[in-house]
C-alpha positions, -999 to 999 in steps of 0.1 A, spaced: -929 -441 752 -891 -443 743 -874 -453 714 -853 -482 709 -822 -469 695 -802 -485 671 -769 -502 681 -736 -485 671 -710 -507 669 -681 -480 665 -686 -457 691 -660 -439 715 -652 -471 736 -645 -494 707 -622 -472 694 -600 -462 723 -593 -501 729 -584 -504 694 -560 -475 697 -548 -486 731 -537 -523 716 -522 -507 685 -502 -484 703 -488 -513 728 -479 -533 694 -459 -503 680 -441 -501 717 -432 -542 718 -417 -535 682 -397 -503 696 -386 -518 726 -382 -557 724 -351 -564 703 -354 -584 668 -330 -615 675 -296 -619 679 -277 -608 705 -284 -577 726 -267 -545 722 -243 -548 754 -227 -579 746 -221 -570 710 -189 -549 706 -189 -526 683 -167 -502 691 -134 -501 710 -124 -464 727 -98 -452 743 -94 -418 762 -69 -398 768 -73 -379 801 -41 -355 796 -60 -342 762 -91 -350 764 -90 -369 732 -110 -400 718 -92 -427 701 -113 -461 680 -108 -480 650 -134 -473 628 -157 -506 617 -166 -508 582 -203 -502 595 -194 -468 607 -179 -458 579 -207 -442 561 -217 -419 589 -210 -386 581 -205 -356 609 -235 -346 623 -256 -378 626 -264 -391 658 -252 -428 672 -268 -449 702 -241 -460 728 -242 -482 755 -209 -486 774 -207 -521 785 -174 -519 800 -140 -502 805 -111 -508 817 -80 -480 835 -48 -475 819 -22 -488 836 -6 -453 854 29 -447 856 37 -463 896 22 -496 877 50 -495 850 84 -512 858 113 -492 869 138 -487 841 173 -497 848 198 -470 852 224 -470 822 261 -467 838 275 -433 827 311 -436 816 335 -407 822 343 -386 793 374 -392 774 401 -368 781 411 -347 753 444 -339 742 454 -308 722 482 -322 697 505 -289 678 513 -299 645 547 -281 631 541 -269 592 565 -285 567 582 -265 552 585 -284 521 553 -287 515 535 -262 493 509 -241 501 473 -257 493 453 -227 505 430 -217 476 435 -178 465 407 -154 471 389 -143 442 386 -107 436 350 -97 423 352 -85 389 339 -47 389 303 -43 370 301 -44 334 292 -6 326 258 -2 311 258 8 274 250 46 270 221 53 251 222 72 221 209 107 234 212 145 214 205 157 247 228 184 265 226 206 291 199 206 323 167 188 324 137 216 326 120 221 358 92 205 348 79 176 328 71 178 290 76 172 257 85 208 249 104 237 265 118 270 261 135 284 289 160 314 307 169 317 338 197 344 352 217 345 390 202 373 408 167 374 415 163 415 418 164 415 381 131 415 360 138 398 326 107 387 305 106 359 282 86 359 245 82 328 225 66 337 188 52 319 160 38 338 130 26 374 147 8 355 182 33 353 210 34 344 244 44 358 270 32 370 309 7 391 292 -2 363 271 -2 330 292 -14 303 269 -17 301 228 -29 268 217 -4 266 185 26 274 207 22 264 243 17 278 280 40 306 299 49 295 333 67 315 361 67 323 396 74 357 393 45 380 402 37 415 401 16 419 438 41 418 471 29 396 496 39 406 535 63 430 518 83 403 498 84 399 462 72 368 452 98 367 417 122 337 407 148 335 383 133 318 350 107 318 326 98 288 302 75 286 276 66 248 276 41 221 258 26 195 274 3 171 258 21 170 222 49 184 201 36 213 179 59 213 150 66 246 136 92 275 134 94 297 170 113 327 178 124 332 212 127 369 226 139 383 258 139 418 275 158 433 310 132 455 322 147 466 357 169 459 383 171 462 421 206 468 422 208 489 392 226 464 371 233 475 339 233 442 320 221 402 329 236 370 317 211 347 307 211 309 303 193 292 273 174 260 271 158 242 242 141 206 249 121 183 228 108 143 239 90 126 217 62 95 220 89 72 220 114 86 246 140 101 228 154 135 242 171 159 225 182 194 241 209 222 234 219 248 256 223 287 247 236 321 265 230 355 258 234 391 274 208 415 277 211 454 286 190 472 305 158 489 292 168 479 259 145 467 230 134 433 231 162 408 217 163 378 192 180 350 213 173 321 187 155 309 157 138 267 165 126 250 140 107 220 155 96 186 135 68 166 144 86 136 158 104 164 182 136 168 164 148 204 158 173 228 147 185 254 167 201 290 155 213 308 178 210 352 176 
């Protein structure tokens, strides 16, 4: 014998009718407009376009305003209308084109009594010379940058003249490059022949670079040979001092050395501490 079963009220059936009228309601809403007029015979905006640019033009309504780039607008074009093209305008009326008025080329005499009004040409004045600054510098720049030097050169480059700078009993010299109370030797003369040419120049310079080293130096010199079997060598002399703040100061010196002779005293420096010095010459 079956069983009655008990009635269900919300079952499958019931439920898609329920859905099916409340999604026809929703769609009336969507669809069927609110009152008023409808869309297409409410103007709310006026466009033209231009078909040589390919531009839109519109006043803006005050509802529009707000709208920022990006956010999308419904339109419905309800109507349009053609630009009048350019066989529709009216012809413009030719303007009569007068001859040009025939010019005459009148010669003026000069009077003699009158004076001459043509202004005078201004020479430029020459520059202003700059003001010298106070310098104790004389002589040649050294060959290279620093605050102090002690060079010698000579003219021919066959002679072999070496260069000692002293302070105290340390010297140096090309068998003593660098001495940290006095300074570093620099030449480009060297002993080894390279593709049989002498790789020699004609001056030797004991120089400092970071700082001035105040102090008293001796500078020595000595002709050790010669190509051309010179018996003596002119030498050229160069003392130069710059201190932090720029100032140069430099004094030229000549001596003559002989050939295979002791080493000689060219000149006594004594050198201060803001670069000045005093030089005494042998």
């Amino acid at each position: 014998m079956a069983r009655n079963r008990e009635p269900q009220i919300f079952n499958i059936s019931f439920l898609d009718v329920i859905c099916g009228a409340l999604g026809a309601v929703i769609f009336l809403f969507i669809a069927v407009p609110k009152g008023g007029s409808p869309p297409s015979y409410k103007q709310q905006l006026a466009v033209s376009y231009d078909t040589l640019h390919r531009q839109l033009f519109a006043p803006v309504d005050d509802s529009l305003r707000h709208k920022r780039p990006g956010d999308t607008l419904l339109v419905i074009l309800a109507d349009y209308k053609e630009l009048p093209s350019a066989k529709d305008c009216p012809d413009c009326p030719e303007c009569e084109t007068s001859a040009p008025a025939e010019t005459r080329r009148v010669s003026v005499a000069p009077d003699e009594n009158q004076a001459d009004i043509t202004p005078e040409k201004k020479e430029p004045e020459p520059p202003k010379p700059e003001e010298l600054k106070n310098t104790k510098y004389l002589g040649d720049p050294p060959g290279v940058p620093c605050k102090v030097s002690f060079e010698i050169s000579w003219a021919d480059i066959g002679d072999n003249v070496d260069l000692f700078v002293c302070k105290g009993a340390k010297c140096v010299s090309g068998g003593a490059r660098e001495i940290r109370d006095i300074g570093q030797w620099d030449s480009g003369k060297a002993k080894t022949k390279f593709f049989g040419s002498d790789l020699r120049t004609t001056q030797e310079a004991v120089r400092q670079f970071d700082k001035v080293i105040p102090g008293e130096y001796k500078v020595y010199a000595v002709f050790k040979a010669s190509a051309k079997n010179s018996a003596s060598v002119a030498l050229r002399g160069l003392v130069y001092s710059k201190n932090e703040n720029g100032q140069e100061q430099g004094e030229p010196f000549t001596s003559t050395l002989q050939l295979n002779a002791e080493r000689l005293l060219l000149a006594t420096v004594t050198l201060a501490e803001n670069g000045e010095f005093k030089l005494v010459k042998n």
